[in-house]
Every structure is written in structure tokens, then in C-alpha cells.
C-alpha positions as CSV (number, residue, x, y, z in Angstrom):
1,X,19.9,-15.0,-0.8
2,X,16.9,-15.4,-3.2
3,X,14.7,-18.6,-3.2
4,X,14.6,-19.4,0.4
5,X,11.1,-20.2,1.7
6,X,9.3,-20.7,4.9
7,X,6.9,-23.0,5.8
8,X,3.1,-22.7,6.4
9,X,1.3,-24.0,9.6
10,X,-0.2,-26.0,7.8
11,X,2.6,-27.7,5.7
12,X,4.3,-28.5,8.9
13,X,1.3,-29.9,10.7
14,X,1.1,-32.2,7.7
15,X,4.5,-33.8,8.1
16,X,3.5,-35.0,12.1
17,X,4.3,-38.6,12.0
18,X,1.2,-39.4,13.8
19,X,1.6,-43.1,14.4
20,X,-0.9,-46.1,13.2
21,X,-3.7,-47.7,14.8
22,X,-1.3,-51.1,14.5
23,X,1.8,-49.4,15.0
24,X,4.0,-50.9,17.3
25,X,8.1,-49.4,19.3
26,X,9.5,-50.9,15.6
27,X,7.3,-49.6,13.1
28,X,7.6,-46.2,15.0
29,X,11.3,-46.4,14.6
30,X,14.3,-47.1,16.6
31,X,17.1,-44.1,16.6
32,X,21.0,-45.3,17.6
33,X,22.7,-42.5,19.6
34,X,26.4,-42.5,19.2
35,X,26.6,-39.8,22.0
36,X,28.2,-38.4,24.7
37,X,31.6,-38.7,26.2
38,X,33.1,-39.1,29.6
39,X,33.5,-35.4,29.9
40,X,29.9,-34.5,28.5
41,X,27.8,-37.5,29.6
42,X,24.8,-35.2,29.5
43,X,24.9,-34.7,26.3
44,X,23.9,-38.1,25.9
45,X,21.1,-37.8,28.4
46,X,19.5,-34.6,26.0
47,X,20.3,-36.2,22.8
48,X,18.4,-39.8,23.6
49,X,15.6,-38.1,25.7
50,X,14.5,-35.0,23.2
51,X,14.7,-38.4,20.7
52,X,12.0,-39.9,22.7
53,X,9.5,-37.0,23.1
54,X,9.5,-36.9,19.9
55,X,8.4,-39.9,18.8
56,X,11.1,-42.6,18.1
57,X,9.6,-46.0,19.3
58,X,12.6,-47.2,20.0
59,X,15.5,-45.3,21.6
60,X,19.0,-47.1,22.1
61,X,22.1,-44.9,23.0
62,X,25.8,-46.2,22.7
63,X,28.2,-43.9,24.9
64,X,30.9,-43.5,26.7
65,X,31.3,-46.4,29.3
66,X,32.1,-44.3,32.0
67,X,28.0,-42.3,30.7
68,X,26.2,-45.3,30.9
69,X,24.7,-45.1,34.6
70,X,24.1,-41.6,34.1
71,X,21.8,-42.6,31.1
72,X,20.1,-45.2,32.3
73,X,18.9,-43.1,34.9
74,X,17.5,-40.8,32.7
75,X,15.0,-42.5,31.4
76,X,13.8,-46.0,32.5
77,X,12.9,-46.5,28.6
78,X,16.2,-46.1,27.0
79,X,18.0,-49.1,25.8
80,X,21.5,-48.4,27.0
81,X,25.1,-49.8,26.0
82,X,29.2,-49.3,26.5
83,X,30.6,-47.9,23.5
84,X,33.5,-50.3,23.7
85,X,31.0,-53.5,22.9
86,X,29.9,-51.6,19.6
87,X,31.1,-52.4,16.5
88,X,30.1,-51.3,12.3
89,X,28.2,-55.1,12.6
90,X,25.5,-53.7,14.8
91,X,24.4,-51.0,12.3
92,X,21.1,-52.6,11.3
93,X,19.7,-51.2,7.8
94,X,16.5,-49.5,7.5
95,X,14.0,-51.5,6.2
96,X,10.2,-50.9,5.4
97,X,8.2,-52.2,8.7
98,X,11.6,-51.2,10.6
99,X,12.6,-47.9,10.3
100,X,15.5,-46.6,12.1
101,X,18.4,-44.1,12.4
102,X,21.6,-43.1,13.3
103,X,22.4,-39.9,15.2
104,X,26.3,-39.8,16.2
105,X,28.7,-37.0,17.6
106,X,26.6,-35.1,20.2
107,X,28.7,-34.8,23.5
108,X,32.1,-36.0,21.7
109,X,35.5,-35.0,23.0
110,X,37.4,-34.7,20.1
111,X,40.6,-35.3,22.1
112,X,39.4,-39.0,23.6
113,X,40.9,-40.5,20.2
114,X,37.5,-42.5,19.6
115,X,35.2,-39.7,18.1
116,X,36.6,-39.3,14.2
117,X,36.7,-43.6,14.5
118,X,33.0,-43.5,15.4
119,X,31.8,-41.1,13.1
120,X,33.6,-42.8,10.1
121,X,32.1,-45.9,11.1
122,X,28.5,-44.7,11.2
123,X,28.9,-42.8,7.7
124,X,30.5,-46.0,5.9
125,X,28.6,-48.5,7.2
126,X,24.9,-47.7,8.1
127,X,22.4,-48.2,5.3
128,X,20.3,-46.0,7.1
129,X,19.9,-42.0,7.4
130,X,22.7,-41.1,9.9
131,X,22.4,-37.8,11.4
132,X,26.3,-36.0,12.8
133,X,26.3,-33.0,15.2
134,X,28.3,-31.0,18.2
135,X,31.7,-32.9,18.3
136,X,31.5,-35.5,16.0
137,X,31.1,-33.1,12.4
138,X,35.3,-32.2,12.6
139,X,35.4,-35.9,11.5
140,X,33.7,-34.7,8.1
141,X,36.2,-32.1,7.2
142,X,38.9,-34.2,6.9
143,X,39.9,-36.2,3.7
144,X,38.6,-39.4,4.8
145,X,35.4,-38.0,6.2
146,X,35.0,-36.2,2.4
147,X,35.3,-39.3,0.3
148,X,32.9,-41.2,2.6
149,X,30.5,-38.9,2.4
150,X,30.8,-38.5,-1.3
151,X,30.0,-42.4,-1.1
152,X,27.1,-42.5,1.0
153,X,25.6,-40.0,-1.4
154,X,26.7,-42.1,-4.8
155,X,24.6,-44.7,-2.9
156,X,21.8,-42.4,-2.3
157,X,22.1,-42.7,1.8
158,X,20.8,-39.1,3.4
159,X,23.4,-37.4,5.9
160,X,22.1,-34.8,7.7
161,X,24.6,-32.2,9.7
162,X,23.6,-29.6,12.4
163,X,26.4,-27.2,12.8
164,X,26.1,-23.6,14.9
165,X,27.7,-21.0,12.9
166,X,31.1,-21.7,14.7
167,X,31.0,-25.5,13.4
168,X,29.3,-24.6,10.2
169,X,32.5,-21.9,9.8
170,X,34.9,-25.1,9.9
171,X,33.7,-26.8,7.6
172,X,33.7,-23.8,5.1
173,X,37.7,-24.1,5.2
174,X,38.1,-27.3,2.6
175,X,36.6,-25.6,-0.2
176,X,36.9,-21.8,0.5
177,X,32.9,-21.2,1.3
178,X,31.9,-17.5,1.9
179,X,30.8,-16.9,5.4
180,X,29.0,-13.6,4.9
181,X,24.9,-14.9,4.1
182,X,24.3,-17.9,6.1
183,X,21.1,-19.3,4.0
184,X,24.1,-19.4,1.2
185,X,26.5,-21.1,3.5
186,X,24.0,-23.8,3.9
187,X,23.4,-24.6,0.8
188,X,26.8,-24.2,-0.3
189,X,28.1,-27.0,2.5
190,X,24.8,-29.0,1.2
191,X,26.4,-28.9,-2.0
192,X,30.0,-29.6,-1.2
193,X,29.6,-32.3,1.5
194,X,26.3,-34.2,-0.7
195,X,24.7,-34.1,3.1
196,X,21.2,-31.8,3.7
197,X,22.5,-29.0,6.2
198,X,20.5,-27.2,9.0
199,X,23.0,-24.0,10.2
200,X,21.7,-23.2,13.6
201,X,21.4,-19.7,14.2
202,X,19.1,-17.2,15.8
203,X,17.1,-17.8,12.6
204,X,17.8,-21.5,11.3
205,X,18.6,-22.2,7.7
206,X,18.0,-26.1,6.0
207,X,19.1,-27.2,2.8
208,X,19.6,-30.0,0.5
209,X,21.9,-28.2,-1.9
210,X,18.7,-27.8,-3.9
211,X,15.9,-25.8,-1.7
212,X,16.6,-23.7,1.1
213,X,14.3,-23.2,4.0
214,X,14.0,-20.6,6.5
215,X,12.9,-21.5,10.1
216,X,12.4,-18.4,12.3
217,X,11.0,-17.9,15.9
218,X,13.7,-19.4,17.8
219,X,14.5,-16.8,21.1
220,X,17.4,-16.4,23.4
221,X,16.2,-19.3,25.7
222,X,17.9,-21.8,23.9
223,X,21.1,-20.2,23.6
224,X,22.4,-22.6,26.4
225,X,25.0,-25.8,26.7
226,X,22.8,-28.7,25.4
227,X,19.7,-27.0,23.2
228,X,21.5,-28.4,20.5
229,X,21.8,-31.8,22.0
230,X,18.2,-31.6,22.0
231,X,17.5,-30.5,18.2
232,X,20.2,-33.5,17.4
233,X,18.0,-35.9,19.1
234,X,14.3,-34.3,17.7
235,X,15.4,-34.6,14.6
236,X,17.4,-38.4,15.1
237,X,13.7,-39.7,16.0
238,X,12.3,-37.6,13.2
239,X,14.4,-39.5,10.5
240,X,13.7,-42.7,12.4
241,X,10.4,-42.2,11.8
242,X,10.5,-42.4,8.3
243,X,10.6,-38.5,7.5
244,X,12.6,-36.8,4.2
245,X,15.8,-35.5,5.7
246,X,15.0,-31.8,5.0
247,X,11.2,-32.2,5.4
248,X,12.9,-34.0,9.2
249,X,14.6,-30.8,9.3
250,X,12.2,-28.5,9.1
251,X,10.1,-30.0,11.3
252,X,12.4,-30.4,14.1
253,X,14.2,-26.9,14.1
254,X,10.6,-25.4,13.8
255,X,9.4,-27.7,17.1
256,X,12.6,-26.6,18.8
257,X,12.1,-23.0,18.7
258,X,8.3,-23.5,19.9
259,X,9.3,-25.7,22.7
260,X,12.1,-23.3,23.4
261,X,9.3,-20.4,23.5
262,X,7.2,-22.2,25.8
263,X,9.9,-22.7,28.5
264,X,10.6,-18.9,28.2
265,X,7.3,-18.3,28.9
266,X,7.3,-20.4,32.0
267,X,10.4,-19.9,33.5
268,X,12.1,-16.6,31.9
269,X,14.6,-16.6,29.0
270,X,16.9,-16.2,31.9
271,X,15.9,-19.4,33.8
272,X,15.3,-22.3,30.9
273,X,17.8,-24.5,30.7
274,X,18.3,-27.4,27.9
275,X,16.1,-30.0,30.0
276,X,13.1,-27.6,30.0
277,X,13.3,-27.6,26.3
278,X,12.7,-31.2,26.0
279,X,9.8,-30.7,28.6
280,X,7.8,-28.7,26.2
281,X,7.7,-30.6,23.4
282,X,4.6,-32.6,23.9
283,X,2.4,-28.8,24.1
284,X,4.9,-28.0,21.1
285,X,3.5,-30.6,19.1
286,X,0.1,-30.0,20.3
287,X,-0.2,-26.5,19.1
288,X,1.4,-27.2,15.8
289,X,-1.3,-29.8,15.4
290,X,-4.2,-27.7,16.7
291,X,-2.4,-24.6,14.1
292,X,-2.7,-27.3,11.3
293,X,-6.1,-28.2,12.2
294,X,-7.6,-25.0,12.6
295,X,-5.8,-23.7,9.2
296,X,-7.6,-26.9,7.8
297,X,-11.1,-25.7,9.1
298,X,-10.6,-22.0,7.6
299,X,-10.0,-23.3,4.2
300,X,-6.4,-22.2,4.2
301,X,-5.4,-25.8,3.7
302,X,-5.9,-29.1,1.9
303,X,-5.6,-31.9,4.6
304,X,-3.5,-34.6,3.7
305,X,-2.2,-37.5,5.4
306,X,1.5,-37.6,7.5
307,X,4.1,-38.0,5.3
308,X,2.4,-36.9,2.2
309,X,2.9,-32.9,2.6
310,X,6.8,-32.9,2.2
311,X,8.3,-29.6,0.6
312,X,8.4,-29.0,-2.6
């Protein structure tokens, strides 16, 4: 497909949401996680953890009742709850001094009866940038989950969507969508769902109907149950944090495969699993910072501020 770009170092390093001198857990952002399930609790664990590493001042994950232990114990600093006490009044909006998030379908079993509820919920209610993946995106191809998307863009709300190929595939079937160039296929589903798209793949396309982007450098390491989990959740606390949706991304899916690259190179594309992923995204971010900088220092690059260096 023509007209699909790539990002620079330096372009990336420039959307870092490198926090304020005053910041404090709310101005960083708080990221709800509708996650998780009784027969994939990890996926709750992944989702809410990778959300932390990368940045989200606040982390609070809604799941499965029978999940909860098993994500508190995860991490001391999540903030965790029964999905059976949550309801659309809890969706707080996002406000300027309190960013925040959504992030809903990771880990959902599609055959508990609850996930297509949940996901409708989310999309109708949240005045906030609400981020569907793994289980919970068959709720979009449905009528109901069409029209309320067509409302949350009317309103001017972002939805992002992470489907695999497989998922991306399904929701091709409502309106006929070719299959054969997958930078298309994002931008076609952009277009016919108003939501920006990032089609996971060995190479990674993102798209907001308008611009496609082209993230490369993944590797064979992170074709394993939960890396997705883990994208879902970096790019939750990335849209918490106040980034574009395609500029959060980007930015995540280009983290993902570094990270994933740097547990290869520790343990063997044969060893990594999922958790190792979320390990390596603090020296991730490092060297994406320390790229940026150096790119600065050569000329290559204008430095400008976070936030200020989304793509055009």
C-alpha cells in the first residue's frame, strides 16, 4: 500500500511522556482494566502490570471475581476490584489535571455471557479514550457494537483496537474488507469502525483511517500466549497519559518489539515468555530515550518537548 510511513528515533523519543517536576499518580494518569476472566486470570495480571511499567500513575483493574487474588498478588500497587461491584456509573471522564483510560477485553471468555455486556458498557459510557483487545473486540462486530461505535466517534471519543491478524480477519466480515495487504486492512477497519487500528503482525500496522504507520522490529519472542496482553496494557497507560491514540500507538507497538528484543537477547527466542516482556521495558525506554538524545546531539533532530512531536 502507498503512503505508509515509519517513524524516526527521534520522533518517537519525542512522544515519551516524561512526567512533571509536580506531577503526582493523578496527573500521570489512572488506566481502568476491564480484564481477564476466570479461565484467563493472567491476562489480567499482564495487561495491568505492562500498564504500569509504562507509566500510568494510577493502575486499577476490574476482573473476574474468581482473578482478583491472583492480581493483587501481582503487584502490591494495583488497585484491584470484583467485576460484579462495577457498574457504567464508575466510568470517571477524562479531565485536564486527571487523565485516564479505559482498556477492556484482554483475557475475556466470550462464552462467560459478561464480555459483549462489558465492552458495550465501556464504549457507551466512558468519556474517556477506551482501548478493546484479545476477547473483548467480537463485541464490535456485531450490530450494537457498530452503532456505538459510530457514536463515540460522532462525539469525537478515540477507540483504539488491537487485533492479531486472526481477530483483525473477523472483523473484516461486516463490510466485506480485503484481507490480502494488511497496512490496507488497517486502514480500511479504521475507516469502517471510526476507531484508530493497530493489526499486530510480525510487522505492525496503525491507523486512523487517515495515516498509516509502519512499526517493524518485532521478532519471534513475542509470538507467545499473553505478549498481546502486554501491548494492550503499554498502550492503556500510554492513552492514560494523555497521548494521541495513533501517536499512543506507535509508541507502544515500537516499545513492545524493543522490549521483546531484549528478552531474546537474554534468555533465547526460545525461552521468553510474556512476563519477560514486561521486564524489559524500563531498558526499552531507556534506549529509545538515549537513541532520541543522541539523534538530538548529531543534528538529526529538533528537540521538542513530550507531547509536542506527534505524527503528522
Amino acid at each position: 500500500m502507498d503512503g505508509v510511513r515509519t517513524c524516526t528515533l527521534g520522533e518517537l523519543a519525542a512522544l515519551l511522556p516524561l512526567p512533571a517536576e509536580d506531577a503526582n499518580k493523578y496527573s500521570r494518569g489512572k488506566l481502568t482494566a476491564v480484564v481477564g476472566s476466570a479461565r484467563y486470570p493472567g491476562a489480567a495480571c499482564l495487561t495491568a502490570c505492562a500498564a504500569e511499567r509504562m507509566g500510568a500513575g494510577y493502575t486499577e483493574v476490574v476482573t473476574h471475581d474468581r482473578a482478583v487474588d491472583l492480581v493483587r498478588a501481582a503487584s502490591h500497587s494495583l488497585v484491584v476490584r470484583p467485576r460484579s461491584t462495577f457498574s457504567a456509573a464508575d466510568l470517571a471522564p477524562s479531565r485536564p489535571g486527571k487523565p485516564c483510560a479505559y482498556a477492556v477485553g484482554s483475557g475475556f471468555d466470550s462464552t462467560d455471557g459478561e464480555s459483549a455486556r462489558l465492552v458495550h458498557a465501556l464504549i457507551k459510557h466512558a468519556e474517556a479514550p477506551v482501548l478493546v483487545d484479545g476477547g473483548g473486540l467480537d463485541a464490535l462486530a456485531c450490530a450494537k457494537g457498530r452503532r456505538l461505535l459510530k457514536q463515540r466517534f460522532v462525539r469525537g471519543l478515540s477507540t483504539v483496537i488491537t487485533p492479531h491478524a486472526g481477530e483483525a480477519a473477523r472483523l473484516a466480515v461486516p463490510f466485506s474488507l480485503p484481507l490480502d495487504d494488511p497496512a490496507a486492512l488497517a486502514r480500511l477497519i479504521a475507516l469502517a469502525y471510526g476507531v484508530i487500528a493497530l493489526v499486530k503482525g510480525p510487522v505492525t500496522y496503525a491507523s486512523d483511517g487517515d495515516r498509516v504507520v509502519c512499526v517493524e522490529g518485532g521478532t519471534p519472542a513475542l509470538a507467545k500466549a499473553g505478549t498481546g496482553d502486554v501491548l494492550a496494557g503499554m498502550t492503556g497507560a500510554l492513552l492514560a497519559q494523555g497521548l494521541g491514540a495513533l501517536d499512543a500507538c506507535v509508541l507502544a507497538a515500537t516499545l513492545h518489539a524493543g522490549a521483546g528484543r531484549l528478552a531474546q537477547a537474554r534468555l533465547t527466542s526460545v525461552c521468553s515468555v510474556a512476563q519477560d516482556v514486561i521486564d524489559e521495558i524500563p531498558r526499552a525506554v531507556s534506549a529509545l530515550i538515549e537513541s532520541g538524545a543522541q539523534q538530538c546531539e548529531n543534528g538529526l533532530l529538533t528537540a521538542t518537548p513530550p507531547h509536542v512531536g506527534a505524527l503528522q
